[in-house]
VEXKOLSE-815891 format. One line per 10 residues: their letters; for each residue x, y, z of N, C-alpha, C. Coordinates in Angstrom, 2 decimals, decimal comma. Example, Ala and Ser with C-alpha at 12.3 -4.5 7.8 and 13.67 -1.06 7.14 Angstrom:
<nodes>
AS) 13,19/-5,69/7,80/12,30/-4,50/7,80/13,20/-3,30/7,80  12,85/-2,25/7,08/13,67/-1,06/7,14/12,90/0,03/7,87
</nodes>
This chain:
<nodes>
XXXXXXXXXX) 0,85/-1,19/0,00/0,00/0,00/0,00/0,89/1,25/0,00  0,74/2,16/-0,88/1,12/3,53/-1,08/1,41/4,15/0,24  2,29/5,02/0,59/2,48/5,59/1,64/1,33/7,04/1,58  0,91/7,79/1,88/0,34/9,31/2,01/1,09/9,33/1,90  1,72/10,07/0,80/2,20/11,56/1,36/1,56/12,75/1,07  1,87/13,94/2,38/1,08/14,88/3,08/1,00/16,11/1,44  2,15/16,08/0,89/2,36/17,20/-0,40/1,79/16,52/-1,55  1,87/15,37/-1,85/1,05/14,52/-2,99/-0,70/14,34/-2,75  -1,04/14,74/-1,30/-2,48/14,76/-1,02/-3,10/16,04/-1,08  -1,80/16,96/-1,20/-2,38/18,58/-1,10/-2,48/19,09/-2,06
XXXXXXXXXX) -1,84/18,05/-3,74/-2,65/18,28/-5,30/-3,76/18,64/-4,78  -4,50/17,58/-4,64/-5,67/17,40/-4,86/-6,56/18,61/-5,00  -6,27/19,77/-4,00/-6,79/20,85/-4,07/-6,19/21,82/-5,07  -5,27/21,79/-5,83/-4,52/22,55/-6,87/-5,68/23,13/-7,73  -6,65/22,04/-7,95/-7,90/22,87/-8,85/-8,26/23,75/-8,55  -8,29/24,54/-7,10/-9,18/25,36/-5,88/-8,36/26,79/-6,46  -6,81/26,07/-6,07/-5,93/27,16/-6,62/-5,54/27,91/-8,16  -6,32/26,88/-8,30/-5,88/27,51/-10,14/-7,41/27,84/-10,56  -8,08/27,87/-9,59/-9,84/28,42/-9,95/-10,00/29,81/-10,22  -8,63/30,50/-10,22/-8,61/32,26/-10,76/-9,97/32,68/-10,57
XXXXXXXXXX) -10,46/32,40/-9,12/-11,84/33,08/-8,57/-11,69/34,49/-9,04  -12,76/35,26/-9,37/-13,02/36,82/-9,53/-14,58/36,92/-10,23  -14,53/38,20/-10,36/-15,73/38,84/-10,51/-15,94/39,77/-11,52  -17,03/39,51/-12,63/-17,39/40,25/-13,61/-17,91/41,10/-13,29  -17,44/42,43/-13,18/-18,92/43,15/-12,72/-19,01/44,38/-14,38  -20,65/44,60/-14,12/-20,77/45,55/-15,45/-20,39/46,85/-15,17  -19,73/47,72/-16,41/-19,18/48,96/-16,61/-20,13/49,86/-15,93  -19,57/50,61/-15,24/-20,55/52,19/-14,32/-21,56/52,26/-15,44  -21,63/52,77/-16,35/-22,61/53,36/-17,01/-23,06/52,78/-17,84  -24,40/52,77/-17,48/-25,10/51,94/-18,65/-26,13/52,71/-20,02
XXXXXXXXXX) -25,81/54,12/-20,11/-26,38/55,06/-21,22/-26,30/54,59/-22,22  -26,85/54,36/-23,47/-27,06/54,29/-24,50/-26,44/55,38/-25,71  -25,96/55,14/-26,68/-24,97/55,41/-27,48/-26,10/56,38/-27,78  -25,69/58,15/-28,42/-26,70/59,08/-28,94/-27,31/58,38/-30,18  -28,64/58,56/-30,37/-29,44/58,42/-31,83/-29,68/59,43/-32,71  -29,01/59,30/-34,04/-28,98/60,25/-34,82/-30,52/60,87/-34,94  -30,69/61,99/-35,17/-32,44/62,66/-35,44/-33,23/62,12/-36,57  -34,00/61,36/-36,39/-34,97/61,39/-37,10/-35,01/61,75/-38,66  -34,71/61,13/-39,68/-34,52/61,83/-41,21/-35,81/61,02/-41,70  -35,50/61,51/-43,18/-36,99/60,91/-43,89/-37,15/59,67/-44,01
XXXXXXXXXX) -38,33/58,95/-44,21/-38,55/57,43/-43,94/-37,81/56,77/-45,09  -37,11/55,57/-44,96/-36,47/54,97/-45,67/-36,87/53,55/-45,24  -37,03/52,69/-46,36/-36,94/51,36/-45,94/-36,22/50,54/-45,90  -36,11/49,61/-44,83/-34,66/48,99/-43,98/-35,44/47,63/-44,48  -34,32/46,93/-44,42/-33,80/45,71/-44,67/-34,71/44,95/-43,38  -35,31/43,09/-43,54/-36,19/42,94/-42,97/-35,26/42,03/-41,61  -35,21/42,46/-40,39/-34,55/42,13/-39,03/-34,13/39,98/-39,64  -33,29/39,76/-39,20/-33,13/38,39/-39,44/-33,78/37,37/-38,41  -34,67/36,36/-38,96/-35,33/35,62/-38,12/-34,47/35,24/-37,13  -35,05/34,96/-35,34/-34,79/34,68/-34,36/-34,32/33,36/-34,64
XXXXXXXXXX) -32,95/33,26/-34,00/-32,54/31,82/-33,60/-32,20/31,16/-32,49  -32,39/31,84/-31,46/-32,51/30,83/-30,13/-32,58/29,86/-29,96  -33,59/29,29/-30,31/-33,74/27,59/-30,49/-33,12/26,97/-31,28  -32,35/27,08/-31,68/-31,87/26,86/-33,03/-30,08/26,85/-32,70  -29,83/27,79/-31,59/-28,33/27,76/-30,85/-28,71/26,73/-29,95  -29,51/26,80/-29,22/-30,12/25,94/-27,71/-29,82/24,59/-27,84  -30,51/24,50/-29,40/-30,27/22,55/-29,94/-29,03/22,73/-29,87  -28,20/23,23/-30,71/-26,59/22,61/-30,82/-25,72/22,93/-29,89  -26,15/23,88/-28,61/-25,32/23,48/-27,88/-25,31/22,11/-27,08  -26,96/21,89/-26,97/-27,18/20,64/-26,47/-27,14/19,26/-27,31
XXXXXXXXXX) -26,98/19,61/-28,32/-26,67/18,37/-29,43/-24,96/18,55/-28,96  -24,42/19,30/-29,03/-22,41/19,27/-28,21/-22,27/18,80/-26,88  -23,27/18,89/-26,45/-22,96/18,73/-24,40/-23,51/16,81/-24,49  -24,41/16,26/-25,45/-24,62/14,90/-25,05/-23,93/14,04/-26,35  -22,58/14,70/-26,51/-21,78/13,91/-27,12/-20,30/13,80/-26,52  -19,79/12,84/-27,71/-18,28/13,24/-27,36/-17,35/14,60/-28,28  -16,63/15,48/-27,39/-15,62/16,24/-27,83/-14,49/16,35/-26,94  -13,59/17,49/-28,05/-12,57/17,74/-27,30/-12,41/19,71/-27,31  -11,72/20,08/-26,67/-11,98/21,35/-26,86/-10,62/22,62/-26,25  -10,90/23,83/-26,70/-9,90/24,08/-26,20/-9,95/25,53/-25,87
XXXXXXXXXX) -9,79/26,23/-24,67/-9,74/27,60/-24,37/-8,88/28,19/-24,38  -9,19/29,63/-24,74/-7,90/30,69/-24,68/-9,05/31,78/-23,87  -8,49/32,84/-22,61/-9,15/33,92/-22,28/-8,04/34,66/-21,11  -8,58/36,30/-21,37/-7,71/36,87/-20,03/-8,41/36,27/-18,67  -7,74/37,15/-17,73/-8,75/36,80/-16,57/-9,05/38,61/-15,82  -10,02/38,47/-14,84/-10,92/39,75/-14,97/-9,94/40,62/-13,85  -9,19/39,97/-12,74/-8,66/40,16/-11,69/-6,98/40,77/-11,92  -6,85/40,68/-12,92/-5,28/40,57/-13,47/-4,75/41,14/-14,98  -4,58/41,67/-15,05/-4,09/42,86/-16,21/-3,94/42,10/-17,66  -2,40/41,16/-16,57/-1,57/40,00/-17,77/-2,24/38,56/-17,66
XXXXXXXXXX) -2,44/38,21/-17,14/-3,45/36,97/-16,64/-4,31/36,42/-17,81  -3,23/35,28/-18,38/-3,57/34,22/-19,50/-4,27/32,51/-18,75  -5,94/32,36/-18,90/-6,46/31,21/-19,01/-5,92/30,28/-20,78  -5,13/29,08/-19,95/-4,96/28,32/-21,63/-5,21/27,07/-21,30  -6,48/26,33/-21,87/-6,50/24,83/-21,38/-7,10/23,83/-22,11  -7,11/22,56/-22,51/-7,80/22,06/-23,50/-7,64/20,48/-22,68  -8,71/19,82/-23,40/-9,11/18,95/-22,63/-10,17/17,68/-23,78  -11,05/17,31/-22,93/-12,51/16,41/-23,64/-13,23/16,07/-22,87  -14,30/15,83/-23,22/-15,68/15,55/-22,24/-16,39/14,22/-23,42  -16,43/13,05/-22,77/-17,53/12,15/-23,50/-18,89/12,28/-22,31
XXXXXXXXXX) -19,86/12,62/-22,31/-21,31/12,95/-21,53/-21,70/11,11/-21,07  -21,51/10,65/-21,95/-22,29/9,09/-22,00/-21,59/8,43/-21,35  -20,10/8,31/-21,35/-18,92/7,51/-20,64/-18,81/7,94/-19,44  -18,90/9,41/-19,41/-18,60/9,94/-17,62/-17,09/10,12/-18,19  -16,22/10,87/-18,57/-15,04/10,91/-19,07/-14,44/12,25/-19,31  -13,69/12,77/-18,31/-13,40/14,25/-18,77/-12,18/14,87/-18,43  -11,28/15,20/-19,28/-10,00/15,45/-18,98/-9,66/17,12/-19,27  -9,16/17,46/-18,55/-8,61/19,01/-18,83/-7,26/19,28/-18,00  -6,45/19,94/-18,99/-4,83/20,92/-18,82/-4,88/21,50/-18,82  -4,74/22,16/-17,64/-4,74/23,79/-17,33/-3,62/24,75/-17,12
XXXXXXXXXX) -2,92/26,03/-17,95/-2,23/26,25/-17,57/-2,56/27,79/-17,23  -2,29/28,91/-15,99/-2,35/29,87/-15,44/-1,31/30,50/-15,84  -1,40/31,50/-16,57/0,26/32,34/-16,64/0,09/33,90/-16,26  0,84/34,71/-16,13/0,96/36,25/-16,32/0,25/36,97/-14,84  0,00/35,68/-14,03/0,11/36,53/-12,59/0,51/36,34/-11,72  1,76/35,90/-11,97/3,09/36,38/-10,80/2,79/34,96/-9,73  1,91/34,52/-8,68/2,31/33,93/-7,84/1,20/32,98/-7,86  0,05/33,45/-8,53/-0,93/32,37/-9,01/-0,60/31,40/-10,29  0,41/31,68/-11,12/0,94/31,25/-12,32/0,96/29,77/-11,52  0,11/28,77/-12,63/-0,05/27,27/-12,31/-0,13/25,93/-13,20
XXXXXXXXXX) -0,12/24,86/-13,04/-0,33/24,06/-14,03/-1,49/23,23/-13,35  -2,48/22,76/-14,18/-3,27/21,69/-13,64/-3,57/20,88/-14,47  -3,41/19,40/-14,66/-3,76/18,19/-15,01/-4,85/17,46/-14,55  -5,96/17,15/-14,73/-6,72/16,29/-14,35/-7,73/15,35/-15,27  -7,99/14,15/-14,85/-8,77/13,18/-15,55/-9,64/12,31/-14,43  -10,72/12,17/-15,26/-11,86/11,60/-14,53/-12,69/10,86/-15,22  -13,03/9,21/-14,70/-13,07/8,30/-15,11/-14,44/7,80/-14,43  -15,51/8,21/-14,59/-16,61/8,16/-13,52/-16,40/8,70/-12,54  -16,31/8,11/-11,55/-16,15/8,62/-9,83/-15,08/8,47/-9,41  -13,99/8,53/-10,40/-12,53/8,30/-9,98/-12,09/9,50/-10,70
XXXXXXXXXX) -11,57/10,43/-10,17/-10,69/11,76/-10,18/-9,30/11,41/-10,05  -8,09/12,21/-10,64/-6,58/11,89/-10,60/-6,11/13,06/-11,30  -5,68/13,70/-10,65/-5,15/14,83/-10,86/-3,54/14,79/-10,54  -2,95/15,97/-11,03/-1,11/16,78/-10,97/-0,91/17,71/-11,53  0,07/18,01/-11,00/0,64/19,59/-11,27/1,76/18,96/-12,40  2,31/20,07/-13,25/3,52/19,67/-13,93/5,00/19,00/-13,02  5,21/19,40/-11,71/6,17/18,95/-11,40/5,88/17,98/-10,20  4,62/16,83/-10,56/4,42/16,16/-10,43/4,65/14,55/-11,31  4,81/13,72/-10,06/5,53/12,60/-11,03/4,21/11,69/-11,32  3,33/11,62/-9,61/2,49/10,76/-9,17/0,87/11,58/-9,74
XXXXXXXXXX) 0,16/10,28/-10,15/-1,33/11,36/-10,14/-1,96/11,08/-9,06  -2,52/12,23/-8,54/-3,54/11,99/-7,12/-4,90/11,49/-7,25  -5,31/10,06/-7,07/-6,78/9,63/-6,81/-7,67/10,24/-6,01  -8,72/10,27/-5,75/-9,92/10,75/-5,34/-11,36/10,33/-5,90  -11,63/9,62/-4,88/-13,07/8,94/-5,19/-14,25/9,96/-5,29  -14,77/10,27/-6,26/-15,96/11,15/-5,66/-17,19/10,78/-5,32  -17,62/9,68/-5,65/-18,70/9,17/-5,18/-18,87/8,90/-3,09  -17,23/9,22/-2,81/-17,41/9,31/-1,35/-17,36/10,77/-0,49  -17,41/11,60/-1,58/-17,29/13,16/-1,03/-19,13/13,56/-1,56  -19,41/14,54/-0,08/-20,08/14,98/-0,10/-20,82/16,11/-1,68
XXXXXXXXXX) -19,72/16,70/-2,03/-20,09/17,88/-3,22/-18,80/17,57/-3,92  -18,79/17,13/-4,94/-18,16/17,17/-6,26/-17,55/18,23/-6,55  -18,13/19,10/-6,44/-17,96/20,27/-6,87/-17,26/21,49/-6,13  -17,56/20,82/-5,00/-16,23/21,54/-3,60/-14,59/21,35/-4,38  -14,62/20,39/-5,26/-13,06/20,40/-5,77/-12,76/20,65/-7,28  -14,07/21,62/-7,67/-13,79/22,26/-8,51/-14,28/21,00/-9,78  -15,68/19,93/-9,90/-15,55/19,41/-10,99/-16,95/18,77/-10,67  -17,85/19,01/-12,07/-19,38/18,60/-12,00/-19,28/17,76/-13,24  -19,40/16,94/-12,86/-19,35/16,06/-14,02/-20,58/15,98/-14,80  -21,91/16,55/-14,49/-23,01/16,85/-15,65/-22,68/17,86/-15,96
XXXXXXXXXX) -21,52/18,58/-15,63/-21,40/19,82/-16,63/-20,03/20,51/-16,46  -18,92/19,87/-16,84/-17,85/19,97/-16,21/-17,19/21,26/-17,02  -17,27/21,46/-18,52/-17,21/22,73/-19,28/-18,10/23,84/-19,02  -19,14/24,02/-18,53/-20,08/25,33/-18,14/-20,57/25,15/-19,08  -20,99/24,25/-20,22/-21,45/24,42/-21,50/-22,80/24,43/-21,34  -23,80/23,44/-20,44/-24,98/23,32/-19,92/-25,54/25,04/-19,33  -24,81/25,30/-18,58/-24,88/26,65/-17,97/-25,04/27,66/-19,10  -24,44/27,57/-19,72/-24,03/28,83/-20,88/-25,75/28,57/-21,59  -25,69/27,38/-21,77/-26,88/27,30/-22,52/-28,59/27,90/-21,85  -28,65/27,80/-21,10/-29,94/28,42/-20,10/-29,42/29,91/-20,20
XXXXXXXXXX) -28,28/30,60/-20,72/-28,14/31,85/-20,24/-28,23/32,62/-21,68  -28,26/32,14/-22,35/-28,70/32,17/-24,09/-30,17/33,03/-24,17  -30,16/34,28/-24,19/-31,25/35,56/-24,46/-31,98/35,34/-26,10  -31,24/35,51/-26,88/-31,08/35,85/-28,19/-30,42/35,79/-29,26  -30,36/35,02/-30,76/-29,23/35,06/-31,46/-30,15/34,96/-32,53  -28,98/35,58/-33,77/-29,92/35,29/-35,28/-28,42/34,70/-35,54  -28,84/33,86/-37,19/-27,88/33,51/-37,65/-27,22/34,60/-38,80  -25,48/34,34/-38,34/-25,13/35,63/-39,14/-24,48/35,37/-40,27  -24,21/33,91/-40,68/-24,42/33,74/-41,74/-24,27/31,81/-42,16  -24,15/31,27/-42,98/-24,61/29,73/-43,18/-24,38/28,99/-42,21
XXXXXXXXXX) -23,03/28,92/-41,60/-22,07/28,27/-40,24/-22,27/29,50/-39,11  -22,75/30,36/-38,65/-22,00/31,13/-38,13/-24,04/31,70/-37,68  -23,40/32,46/-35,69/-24,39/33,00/-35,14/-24,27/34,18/-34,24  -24,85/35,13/-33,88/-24,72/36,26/-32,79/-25,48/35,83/-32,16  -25,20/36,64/-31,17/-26,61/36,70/-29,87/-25,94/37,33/-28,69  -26,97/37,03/-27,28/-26,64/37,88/-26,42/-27,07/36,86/-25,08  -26,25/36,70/-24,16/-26,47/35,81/-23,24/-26,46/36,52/-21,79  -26,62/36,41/-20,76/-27,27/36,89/-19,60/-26,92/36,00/-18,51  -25,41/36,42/-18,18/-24,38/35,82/-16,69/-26,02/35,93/-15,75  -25,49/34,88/-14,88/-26,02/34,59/-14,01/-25,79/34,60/-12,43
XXXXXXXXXX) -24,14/34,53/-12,46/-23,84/34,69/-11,24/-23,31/33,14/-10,99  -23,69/31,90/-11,63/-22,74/30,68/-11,31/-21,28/31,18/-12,28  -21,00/29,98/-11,40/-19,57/29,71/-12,29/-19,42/28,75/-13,77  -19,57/29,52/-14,86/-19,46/28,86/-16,14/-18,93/29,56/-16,84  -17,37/30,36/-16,53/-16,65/31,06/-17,83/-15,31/30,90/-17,13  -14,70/31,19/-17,84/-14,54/30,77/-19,63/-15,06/29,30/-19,58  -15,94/29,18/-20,97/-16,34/28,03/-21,03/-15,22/26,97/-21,47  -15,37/26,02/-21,28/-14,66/25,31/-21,07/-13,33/24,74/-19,85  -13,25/26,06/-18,90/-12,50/25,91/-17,84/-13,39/26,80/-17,08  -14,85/26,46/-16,34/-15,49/27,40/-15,45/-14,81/28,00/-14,27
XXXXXXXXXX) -14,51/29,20/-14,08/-13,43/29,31/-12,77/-14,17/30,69/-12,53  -14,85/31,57/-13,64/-15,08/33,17/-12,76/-16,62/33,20/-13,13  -17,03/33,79/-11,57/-18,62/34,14/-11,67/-18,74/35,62/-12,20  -19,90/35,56/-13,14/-20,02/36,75/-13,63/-21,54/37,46/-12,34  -21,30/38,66/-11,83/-22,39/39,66/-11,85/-22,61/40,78/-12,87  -23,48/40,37/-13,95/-23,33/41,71/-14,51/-25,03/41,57/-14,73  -25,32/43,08/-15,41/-26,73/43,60/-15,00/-27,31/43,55/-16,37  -26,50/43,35/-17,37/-27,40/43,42/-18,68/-26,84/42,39/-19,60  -27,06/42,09/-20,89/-26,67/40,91/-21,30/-24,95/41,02/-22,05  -24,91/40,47/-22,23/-22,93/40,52/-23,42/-23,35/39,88/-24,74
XXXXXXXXXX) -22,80/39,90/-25,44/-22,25/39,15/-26,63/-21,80/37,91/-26,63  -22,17/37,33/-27,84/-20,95/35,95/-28,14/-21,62/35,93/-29,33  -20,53/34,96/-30,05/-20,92/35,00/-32,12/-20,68/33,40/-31,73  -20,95/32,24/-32,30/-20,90/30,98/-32,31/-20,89/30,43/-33,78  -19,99/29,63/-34,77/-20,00/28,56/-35,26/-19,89/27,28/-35,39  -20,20/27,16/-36,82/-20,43/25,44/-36,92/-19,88/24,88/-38,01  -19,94/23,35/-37,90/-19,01/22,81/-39,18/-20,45/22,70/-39,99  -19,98/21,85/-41,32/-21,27/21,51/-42,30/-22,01/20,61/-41,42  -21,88/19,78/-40,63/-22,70/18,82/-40,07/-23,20/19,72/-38,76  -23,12/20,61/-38,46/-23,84/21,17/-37,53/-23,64/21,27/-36,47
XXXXXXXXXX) -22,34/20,97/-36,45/-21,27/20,58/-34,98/-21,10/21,89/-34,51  -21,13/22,15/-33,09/-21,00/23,53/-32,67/-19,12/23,50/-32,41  -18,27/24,61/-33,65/-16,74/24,79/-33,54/-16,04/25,86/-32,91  -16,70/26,53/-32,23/-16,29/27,94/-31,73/-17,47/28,78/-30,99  -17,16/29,27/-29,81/-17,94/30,40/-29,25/-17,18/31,31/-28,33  -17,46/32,43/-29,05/-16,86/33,95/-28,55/-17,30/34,67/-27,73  -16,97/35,23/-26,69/-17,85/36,03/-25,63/-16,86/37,07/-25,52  -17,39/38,03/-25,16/-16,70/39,79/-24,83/-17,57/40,23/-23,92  -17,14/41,02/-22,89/-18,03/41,51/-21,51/-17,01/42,53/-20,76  -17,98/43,49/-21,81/-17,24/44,94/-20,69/-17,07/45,26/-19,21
XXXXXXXXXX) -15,97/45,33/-18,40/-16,13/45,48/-17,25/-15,77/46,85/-16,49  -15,91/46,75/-15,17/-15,54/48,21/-14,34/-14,10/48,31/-14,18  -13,55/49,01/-14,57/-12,23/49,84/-14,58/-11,11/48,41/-14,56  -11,40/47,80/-15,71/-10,75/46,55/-16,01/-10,93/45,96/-17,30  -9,71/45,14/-17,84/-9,89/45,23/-19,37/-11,00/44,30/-19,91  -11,54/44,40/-21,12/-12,66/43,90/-21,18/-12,48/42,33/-21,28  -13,62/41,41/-20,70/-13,13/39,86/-20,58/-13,45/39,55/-21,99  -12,39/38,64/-22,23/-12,45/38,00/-23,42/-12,00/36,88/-23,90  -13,15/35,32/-24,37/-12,87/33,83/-24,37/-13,13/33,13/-25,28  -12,31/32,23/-25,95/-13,02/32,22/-27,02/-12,06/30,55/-26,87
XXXXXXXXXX) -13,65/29,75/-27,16/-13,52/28,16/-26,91/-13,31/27,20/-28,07  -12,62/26,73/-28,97/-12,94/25,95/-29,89/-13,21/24,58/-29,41  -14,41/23,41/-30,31/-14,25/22,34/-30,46/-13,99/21,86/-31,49  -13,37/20,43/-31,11/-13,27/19,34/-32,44/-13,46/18,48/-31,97  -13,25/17,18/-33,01/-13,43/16,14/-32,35/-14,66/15,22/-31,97  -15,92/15,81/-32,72/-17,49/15,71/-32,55/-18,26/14,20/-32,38  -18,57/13,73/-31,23/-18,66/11,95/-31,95/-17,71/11,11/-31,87  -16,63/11,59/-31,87/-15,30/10,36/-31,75/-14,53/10,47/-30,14  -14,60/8,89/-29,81/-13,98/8,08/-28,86/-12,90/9,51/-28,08  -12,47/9,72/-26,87/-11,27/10,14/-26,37/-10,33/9,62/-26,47
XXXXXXXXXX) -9,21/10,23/-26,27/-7,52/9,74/-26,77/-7,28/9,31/-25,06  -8,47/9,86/-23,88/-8,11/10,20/-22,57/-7,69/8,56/-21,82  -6,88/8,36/-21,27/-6,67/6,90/-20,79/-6,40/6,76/-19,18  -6,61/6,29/-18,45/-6,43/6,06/-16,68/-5,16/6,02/-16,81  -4,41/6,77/-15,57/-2,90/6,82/-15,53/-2,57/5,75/-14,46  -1,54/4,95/-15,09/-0,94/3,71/-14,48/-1,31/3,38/-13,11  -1,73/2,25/-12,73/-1,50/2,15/-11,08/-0,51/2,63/-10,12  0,93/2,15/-11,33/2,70/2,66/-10,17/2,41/4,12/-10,82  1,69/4,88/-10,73/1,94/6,52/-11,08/1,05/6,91/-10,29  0,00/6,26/-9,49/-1,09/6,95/-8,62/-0,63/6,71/-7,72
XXXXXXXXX) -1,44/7,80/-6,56/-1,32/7,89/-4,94/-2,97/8,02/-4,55  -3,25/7,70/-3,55/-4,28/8,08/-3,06/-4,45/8,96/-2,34  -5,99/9,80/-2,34/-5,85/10,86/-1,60/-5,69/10,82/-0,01  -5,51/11,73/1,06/-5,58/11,31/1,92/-6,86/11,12/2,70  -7,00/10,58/3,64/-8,72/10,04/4,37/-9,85/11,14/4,42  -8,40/12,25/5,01/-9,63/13,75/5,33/-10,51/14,31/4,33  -10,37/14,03/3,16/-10,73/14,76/2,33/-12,57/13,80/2,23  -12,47/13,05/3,08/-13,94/12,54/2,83/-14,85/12,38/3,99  -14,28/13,37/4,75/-14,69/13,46/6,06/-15,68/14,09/6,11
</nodes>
């Protein structure tokens, strides 16, 4: 039997630390851009039919399959502060792996590795040799360590927060979505809760088969640069490359953590 050790059990929480907690909040002013006066009637072009339902399906036609995916975003707390992480989610297998790397803020700068195999979690840092086990089916909240496995990308989340979109052109969509206050951004690595008071942006495409390949979000904030994430998938339907790391490479977590 594996020895504990006390620094190989204190991975385990590395997710907590690399959760670049912060807060969206919306820009002071919320005025409306001036409207030019009133000129003679002209006729405009006819508004493009509503597609809401129409984003709603394919995000949820993406969330009950298999992909792989990959984020790039700043973070809201930190000037230089680079989110970079890519990973896969199979929904049906219970299967979800993500690499996380934290850069450009000085003492939070991090690496995180983790894979999850049903109710078996195993996580490390880069200058880690061993991966750390963790049962979750014996912890109270899943999600106390940073991982929901019905929705481990925020992709589910994102989707209920979906206001409005038309399509902007054959592959390709706008719209306007409406933070909530959970944690589901950057999608694909959920780590910052948004408060904001009115809706943001995001543009979303697709391949020819209808596969959702990209979604963009921008969200102006208070006296901070504006957030900005932008998620690709691939990989639509096909098996993970993701595999359980060796028995002689795991440790187990230690007892407390299921106390």
């Amino acid at each position: 039997m594996p020895r504990r050790s006390p620094l190989l059990a204190a991975l385990i929480l590395a997710g907590a630390a690399l959760a670049t907690s912060g807060c969206l909040g919306l820009p002071e002013s919320d005025a409306e851009p001036a409207r030019p006066a009133a000129g003679p009637s002209t006729s405009r072009s006819p508004l493009p039919p509503p597609a809401k339902d129409d984003v709603v399906a394919l995000l949820t036609k993406l969330m009950g399959a298999q992909y792989t995916y990959h984020v790039e975003s700043n973070l809201p707390d930190d000037a230089t502060g680079k989110v970079n992480a890519s990973g896969g989610y199979d929904h049906a297998g219970q299967v979800f792996e993500e690499d996380v790397t934290i850069s450009g803020t000085g003492n939070s700068d991090g690496h995180l590795h983790r894979i999850v195999f049903g109710h078996d979690l195993y996580s490390r840092d880069k200058d880690s040799e061993k991966w750390i086990h963790l049962d979750l089916s014996r912890l109270k909240s899943q999600t106390l360590y940073g991982v929901n496995m019905d929705n481990p990308t925020g992709l589910a989340t994102f989707a209920k927060t979906v206001v409005s979109a038309t399509a902007s052109g054959p592959h390709a969509y706008k719209g306007r979505f409406a933070p909530t206050g959970e944690q589901f951004l950057p999608i694909g690595r959920p780590s910052v809760i948004a408060f904001y008071t009115r809706d943001a942006p995001f543009t979303l495409e697709t391949d020819d088969q209808g596969n959702v390949t990209s979604i963009h979000i921008e969200m102006e904030l208070t006296d901070k640069p504006t957030f900005v994430a932008t998620t690709t998938f691939a990989g639509h339907g096909q098996a993970l490359a993701t595999k359980r790391p060796a028995r002689n490479r795991t440790a187990e977590a230690d007892s407390m953590y299921y106390g």
